[in-house]
RODO-2510 file (C-alpha; in nm, 4 decimals, decimal comma):
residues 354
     n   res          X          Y          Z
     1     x    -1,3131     2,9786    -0,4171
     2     x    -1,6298     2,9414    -0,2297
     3     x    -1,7012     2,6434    -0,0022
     4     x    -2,0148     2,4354     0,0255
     5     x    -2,1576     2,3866     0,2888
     6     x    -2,2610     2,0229     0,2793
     7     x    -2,0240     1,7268     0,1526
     8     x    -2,0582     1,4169     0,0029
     9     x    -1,8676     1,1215     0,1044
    10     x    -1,9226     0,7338     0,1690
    11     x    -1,9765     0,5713     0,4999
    12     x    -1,9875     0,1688     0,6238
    13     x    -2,1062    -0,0030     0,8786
    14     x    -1,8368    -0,2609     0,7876
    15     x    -2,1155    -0,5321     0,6977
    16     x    -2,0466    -0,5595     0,3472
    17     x    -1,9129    -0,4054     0,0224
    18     x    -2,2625    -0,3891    -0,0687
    19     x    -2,3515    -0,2284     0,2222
    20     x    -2,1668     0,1045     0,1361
    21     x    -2,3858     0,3997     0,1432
    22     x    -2,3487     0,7747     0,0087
    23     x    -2,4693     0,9820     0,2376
    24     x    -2,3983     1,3920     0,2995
    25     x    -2,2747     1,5727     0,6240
    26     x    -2,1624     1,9412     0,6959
    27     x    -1,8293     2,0647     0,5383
    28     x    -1,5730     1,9939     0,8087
    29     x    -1,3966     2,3159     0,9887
    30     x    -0,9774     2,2949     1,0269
    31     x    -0,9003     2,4297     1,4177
    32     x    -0,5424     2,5333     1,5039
    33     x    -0,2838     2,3912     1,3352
    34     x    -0,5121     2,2243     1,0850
    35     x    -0,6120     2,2861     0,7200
    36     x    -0,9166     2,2174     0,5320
    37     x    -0,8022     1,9640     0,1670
    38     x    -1,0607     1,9253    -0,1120
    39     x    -0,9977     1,5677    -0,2076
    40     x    -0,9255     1,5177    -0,5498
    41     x    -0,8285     1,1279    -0,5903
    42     x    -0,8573     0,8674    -0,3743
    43     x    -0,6726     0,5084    -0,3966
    44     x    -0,8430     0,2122    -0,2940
    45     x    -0,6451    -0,0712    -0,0941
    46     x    -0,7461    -0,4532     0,0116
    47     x    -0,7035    -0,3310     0,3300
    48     x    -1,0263    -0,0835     0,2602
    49     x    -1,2340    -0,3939     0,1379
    50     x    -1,1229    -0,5575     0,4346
    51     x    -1,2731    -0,3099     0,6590
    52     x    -1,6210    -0,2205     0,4737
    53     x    -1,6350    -0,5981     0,4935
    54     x    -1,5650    -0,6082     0,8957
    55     x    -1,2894    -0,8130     0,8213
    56     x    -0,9515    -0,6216     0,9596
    57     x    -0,9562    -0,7315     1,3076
    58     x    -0,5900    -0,8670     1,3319
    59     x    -0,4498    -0,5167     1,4705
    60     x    -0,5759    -0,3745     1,8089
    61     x    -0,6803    -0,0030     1,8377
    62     x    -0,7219     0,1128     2,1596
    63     x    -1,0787     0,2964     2,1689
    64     x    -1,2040     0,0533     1,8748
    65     x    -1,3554     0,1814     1,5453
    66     x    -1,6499     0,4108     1,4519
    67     x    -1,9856     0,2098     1,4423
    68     x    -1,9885     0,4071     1,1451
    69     x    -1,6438     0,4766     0,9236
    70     x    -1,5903     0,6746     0,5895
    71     x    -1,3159     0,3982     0,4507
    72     x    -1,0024     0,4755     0,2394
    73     x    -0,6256     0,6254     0,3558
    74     x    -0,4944     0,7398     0,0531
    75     x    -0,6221     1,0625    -0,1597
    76     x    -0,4273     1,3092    -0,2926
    77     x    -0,5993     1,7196    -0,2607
    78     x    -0,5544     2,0130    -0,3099
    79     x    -0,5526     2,2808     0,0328
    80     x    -0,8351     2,4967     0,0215
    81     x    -0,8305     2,6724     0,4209
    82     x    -0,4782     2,6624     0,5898
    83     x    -0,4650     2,7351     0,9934
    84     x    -0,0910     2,6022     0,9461
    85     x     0,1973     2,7961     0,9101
    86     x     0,3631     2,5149     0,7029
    87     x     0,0707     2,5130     0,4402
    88     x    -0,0413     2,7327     0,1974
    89     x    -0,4084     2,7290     0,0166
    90     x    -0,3059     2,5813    -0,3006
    91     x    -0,0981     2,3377    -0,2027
    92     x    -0,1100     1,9758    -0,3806
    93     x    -0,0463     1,7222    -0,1069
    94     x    -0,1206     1,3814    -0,0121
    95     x    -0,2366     1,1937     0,3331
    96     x    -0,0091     0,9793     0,5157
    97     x    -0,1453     0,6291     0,6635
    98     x    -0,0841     0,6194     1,0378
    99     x    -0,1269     1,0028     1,0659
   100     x     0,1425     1,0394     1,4325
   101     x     0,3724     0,8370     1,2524
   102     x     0,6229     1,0706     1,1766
   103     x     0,9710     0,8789     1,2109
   104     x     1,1263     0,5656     1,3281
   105     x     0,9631     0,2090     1,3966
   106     x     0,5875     0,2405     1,4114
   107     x     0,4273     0,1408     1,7563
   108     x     0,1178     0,0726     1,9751
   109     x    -0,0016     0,4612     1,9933
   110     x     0,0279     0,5303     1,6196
   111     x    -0,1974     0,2457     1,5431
   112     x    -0,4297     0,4793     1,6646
   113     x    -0,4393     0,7052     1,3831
   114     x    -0,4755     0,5192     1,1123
   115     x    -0,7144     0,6712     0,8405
   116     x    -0,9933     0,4716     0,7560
   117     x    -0,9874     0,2902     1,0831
   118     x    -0,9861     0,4037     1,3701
   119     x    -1,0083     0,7199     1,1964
   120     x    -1,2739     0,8430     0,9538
   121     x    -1,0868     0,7943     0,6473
   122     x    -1,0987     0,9781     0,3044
   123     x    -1,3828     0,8574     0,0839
   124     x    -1,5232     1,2280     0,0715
   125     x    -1,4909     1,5569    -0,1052
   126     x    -1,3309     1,7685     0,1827
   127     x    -1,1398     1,6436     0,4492
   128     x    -0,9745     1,8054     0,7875
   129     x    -0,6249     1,7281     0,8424
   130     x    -0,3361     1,7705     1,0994
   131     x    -0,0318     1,9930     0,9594
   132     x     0,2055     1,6940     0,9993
   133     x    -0,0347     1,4331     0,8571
   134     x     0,0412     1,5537     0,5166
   135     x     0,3097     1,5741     0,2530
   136     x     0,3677     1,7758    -0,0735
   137     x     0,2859     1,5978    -0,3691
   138     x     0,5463     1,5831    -0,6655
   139     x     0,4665     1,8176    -0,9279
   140     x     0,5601     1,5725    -1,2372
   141     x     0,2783     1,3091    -1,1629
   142     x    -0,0973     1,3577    -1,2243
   143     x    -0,3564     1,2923    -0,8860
   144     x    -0,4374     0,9718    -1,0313
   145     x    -0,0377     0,8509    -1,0348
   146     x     0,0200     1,0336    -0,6598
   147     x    -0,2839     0,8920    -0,4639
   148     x    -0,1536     0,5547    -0,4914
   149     x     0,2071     0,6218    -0,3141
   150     x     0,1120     0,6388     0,0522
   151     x     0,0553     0,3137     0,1373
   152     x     0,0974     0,1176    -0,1829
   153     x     0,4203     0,2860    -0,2734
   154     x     0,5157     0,3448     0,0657
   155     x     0,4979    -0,0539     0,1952
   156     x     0,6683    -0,1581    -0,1483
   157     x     0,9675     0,1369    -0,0180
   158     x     1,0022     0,0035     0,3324
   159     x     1,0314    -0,3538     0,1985
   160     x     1,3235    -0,3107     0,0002
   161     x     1,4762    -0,0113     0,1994
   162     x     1,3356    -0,0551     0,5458
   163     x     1,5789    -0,2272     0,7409
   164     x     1,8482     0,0173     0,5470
   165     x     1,9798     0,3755     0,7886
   166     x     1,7731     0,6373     0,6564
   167     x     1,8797     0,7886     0,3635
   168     x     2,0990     0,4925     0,2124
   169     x     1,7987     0,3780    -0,0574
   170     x     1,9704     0,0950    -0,2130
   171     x     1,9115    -0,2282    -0,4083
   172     x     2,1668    -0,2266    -0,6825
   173     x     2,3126    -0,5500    -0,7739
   174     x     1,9730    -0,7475    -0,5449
   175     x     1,7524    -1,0339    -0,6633
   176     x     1,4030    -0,9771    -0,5461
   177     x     1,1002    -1,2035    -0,5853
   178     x     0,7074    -1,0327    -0,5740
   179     x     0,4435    -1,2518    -0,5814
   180     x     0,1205    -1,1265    -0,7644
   181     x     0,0655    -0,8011    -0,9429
   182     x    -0,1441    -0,6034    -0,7284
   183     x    -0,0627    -0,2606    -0,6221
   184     x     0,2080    -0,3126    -0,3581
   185     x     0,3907    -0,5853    -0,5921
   186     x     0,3295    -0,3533    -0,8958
   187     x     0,4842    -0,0908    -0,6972
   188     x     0,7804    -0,2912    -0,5599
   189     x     0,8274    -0,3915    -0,9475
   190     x     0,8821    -0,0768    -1,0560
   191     x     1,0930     0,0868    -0,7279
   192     x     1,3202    -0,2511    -0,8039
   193     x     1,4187    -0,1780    -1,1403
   194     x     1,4526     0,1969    -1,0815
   195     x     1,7430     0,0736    -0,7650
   196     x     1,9484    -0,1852    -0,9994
   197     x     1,7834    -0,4717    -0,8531
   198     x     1,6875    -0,8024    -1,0755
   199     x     1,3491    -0,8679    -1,0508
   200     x     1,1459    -1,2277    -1,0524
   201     x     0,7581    -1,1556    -1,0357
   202     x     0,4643    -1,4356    -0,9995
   203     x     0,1492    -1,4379    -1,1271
   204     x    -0,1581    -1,6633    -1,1938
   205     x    -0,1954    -1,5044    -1,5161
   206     x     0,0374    -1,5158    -1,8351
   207     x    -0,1241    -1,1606    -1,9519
   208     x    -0,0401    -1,0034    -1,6345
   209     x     0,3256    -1,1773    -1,6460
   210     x     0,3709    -0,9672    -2,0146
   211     x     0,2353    -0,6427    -1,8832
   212     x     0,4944    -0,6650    -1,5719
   213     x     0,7965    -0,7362    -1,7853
   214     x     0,6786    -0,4450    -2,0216
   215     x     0,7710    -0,2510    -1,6875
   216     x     1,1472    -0,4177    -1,6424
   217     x     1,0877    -0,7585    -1,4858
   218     x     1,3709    -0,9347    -1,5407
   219     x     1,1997    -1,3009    -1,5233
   220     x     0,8518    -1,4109    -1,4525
   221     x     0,6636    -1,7488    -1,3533
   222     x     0,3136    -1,8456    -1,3688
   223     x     0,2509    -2,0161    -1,0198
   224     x    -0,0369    -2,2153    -1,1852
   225     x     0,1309    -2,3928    -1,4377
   226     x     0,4600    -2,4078    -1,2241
   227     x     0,3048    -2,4392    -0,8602
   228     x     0,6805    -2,5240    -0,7450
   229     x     0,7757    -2,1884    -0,8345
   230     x     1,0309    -2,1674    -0,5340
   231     x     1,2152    -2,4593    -0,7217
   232     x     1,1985    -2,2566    -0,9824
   233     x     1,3428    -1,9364    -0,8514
   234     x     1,6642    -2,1562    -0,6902
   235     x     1,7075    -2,2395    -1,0684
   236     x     1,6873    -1,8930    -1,1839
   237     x     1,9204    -1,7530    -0,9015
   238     x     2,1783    -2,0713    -0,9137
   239     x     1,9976    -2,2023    -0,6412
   240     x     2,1636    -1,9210    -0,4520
   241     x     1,7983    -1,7559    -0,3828
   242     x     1,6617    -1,4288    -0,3673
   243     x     1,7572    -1,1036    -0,1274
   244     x     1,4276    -0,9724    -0,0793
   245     x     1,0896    -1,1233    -0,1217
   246     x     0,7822    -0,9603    -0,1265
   247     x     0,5503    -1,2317     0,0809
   248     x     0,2215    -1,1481    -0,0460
   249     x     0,0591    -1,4318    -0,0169
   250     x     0,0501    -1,5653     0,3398
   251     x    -0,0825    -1,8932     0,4447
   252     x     0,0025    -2,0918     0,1124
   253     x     0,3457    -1,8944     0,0125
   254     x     0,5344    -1,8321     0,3021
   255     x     0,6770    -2,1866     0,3282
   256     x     0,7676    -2,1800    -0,0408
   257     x     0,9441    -1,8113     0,0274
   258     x     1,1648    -1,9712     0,3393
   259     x     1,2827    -2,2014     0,0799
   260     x     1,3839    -1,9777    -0,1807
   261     x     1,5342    -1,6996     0,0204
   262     x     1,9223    -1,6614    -0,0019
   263     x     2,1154    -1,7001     0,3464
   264     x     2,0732    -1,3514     0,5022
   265     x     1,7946    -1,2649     0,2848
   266     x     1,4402    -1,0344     0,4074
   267     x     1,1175    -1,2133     0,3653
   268     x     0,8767    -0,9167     0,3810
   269     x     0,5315    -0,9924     0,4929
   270     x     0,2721    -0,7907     0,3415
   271     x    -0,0286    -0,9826     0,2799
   272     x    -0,2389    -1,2599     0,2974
   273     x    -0,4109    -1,3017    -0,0198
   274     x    -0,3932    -1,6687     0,0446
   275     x    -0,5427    -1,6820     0,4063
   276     x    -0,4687    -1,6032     0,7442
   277     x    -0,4157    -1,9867     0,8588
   278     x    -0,1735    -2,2855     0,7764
   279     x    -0,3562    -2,5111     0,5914
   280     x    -0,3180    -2,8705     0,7183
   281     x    -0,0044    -3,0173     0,6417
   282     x     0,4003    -2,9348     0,7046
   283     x     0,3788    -2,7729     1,0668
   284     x     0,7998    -2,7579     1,0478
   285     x     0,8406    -2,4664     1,3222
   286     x     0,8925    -2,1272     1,1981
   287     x     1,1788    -2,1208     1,4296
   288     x     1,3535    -2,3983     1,2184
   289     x     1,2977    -2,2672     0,8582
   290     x     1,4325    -1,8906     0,9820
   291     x     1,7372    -2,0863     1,1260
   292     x     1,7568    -2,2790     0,7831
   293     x     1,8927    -1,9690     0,5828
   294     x     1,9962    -1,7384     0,8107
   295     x     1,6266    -1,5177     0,7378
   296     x     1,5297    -1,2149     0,8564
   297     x     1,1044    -1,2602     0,8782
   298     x     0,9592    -0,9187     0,8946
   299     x     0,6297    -0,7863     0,9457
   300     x     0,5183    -0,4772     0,7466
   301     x     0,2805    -0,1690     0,8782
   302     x     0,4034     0,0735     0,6509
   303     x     0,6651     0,3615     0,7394
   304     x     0,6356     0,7096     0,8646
   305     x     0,6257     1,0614     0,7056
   306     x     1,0263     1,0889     0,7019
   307     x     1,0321     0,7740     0,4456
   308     x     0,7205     0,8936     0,2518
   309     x     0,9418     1,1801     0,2079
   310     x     1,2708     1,0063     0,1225
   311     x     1,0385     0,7976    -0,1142
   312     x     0,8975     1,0765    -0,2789
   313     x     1,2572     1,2355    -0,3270
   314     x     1,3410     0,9025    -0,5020
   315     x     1,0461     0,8717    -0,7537
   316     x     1,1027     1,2768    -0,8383
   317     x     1,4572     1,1627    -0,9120
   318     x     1,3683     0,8528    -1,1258
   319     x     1,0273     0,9691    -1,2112
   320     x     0,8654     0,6939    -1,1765
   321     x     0,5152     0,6465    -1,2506
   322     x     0,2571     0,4411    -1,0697
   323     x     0,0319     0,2005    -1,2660
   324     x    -0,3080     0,2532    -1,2416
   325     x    -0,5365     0,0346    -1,3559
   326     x    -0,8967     0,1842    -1,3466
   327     x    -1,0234     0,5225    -1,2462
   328     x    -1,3627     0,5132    -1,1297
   329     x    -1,5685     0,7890    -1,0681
   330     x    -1,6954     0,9198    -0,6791
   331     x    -2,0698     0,7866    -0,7418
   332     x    -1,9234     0,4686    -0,8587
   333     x    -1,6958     0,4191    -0,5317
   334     x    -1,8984     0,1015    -0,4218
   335     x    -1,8411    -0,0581    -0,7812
   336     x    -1,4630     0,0474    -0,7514
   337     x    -1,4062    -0,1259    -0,4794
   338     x    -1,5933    -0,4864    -0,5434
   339     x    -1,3569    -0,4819    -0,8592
   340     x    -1,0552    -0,4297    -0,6778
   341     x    -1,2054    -0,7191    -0,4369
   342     x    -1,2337    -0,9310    -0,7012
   343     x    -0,8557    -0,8821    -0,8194
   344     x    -0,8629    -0,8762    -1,1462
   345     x    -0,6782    -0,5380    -1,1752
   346     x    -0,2400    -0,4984    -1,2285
   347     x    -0,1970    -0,2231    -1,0419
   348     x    -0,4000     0,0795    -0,8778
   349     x    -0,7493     0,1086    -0,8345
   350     x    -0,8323     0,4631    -0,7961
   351     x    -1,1275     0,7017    -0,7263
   352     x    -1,1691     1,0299    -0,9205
   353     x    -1,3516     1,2623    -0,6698
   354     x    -1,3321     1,5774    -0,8451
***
């Protein structure tokens, strides 16, 4: 096929969703050991709106960001130039987040190479990539479905296999709470059900509760009309409590999740959607409500390649298929992502580049 010679992709000067501009630059050239992917998909992530909005500051990355950053992490393209011995042109793959991270627990240097910050990320129609910051893409799902698994998929993997030995997926027999229905939770949902776990999903909305237990939730509560939820989980569980939760939430939820977790249990902590600080109120030490169940508190940066791949294995075996809410076209990338800001979406947003 022939190559352009000019792209198009997005950039931001992380001032504003508003703010992001289309703008051209010359098709990028793969060096050694590097190929050349024509996007095809892209999924969007809070963590994207977060950064075109100059908002994701809580991480330090050595050398800083890009005045100027093309946001996104997660596409899934096709190989079009291969200096790699491991690729072919051809070849379906998709990106991986933290691009060194390539096994084990994540740390300092890897931070480095996130996509979409530090890194120019993938909100464009050609891309240059590192032979090991890619993997194959399963054959059974479309682009749409596959662009949502790195980090969506991938974080909703590591927090209900992460703290298991490498290839010992398990779940069968769990109780696991997700708060929300966005695309981690959605994710989680459907990884749950496909282990043997029992599932208990919140939601503000009653519409979004009947779409998740179309997809195998096992018992859902509407944290608006039952804003003791955790009192309700204990009921639902025998007040024994839940293995794994999904804390999605942050500032208002996390206190609730210490006191529905089972002794031993993992309280994941993903996001924030509630805020970043405590509001006023019960200061009870963190220290103390760990202590009170026996919790393990973890913080989540995603995994690396080796349990993309293990993931990947595992929805190729259950084929599993992401939700996806809404595909929006490339031109319509701004508008894509003030809707996913907004959060009205169950699911994956996701950008249709070619």
């Amino acid at each position: 096929m022939s190559l352009p010679t000019e792209i198009k992709q997005w950039i931001s000067s992380q001032n504003g969703l508003e703010n992001l501009t289309q703008t051209t630059a010359p098709l990028p050239v793969p060096g050694e050991n590097e190929v050349l992917v024509k996007i095809n998909t892209v999924s969007l992530n809070y963590r994207d709106t977060e950064v075109v909005m100059g908002l994701y500051n809580h991480h330090k990355t050595t050398g800083g960001p890009a005045s100027t950053i093309v946001p996104c992490s997660d596409m899934c393209g096709t190989i079009v130039t291969s200096n790699s011995p491991n690729w072919k042109v051809g070849d379906k793959v998709l990106s991986i987040f933290n691009q060194t991270h390539l096994k084990g627990q994540v740390k300092a240097e890897h931070m480095k190479s996130g996509l979409g910050l530090p890194l120019q990320g993938v909100l464009a129609e050609y891309r240059v990539s590192p032979e090991y910051g890619l993997v194959k893409k399963p054959e059974y799902l479309s682009d749409e479905e596959a662009a949502t698994l790195p980090i969506a998929g991938m974080t909703a993997w590591m927090a209900i296999n992460g703290m298991r030995p490498l290839g010992q997926a398990g779940g069968e027999g769990e109780k696991v709470l997700i708060q929300g229905t966005g695309g981690v939770a959605v994710s989680g949902l459907q990884i749950a059900k496909a282990s043997g776990a029992e599932v208990i999903i919140t939601s503000s909305s009653d519409a979004k509760l009947e779409l998740a237990k179309k997809l195998g939730a096992d018992k859902m509560i509407n944290y608006k009309s039952t804003p003791n939820w955790d009192e309700e989980v204990l009921k639902m569980t025998d007040d024994e409590g839940v293995d794994i939760i999904f804390e999605n939430g942050g500032a208002q939820t996390l206190r609730k999740s210490f006191d529905c977790i089972a002794f031993g249990g993992l309280i994941n902590c993903i996001g924030y959607l509630s805020g970043k600080e405590d509001a006023v109120g019960d200061r009870t030490n963190t220290n103390v409500l760990a202590l009170k169940r026996n919790v393990t508190l973890k913080g989540l940066l995603n995994g690396p390649r080796e349990r993309l791949e293990e993931m990947l294995q595992f929805y190729d075996d259950k084929k599993i298929h992401p939700v996806v809410d809404k595909v929006f076209g490339f031109e319509e990338s701004k508008e894509a992502l003030i809707y996913l800001f907004k959060g009205g979406h169950f699911g994956k947003v996701v950008v249709k580049v070619d």
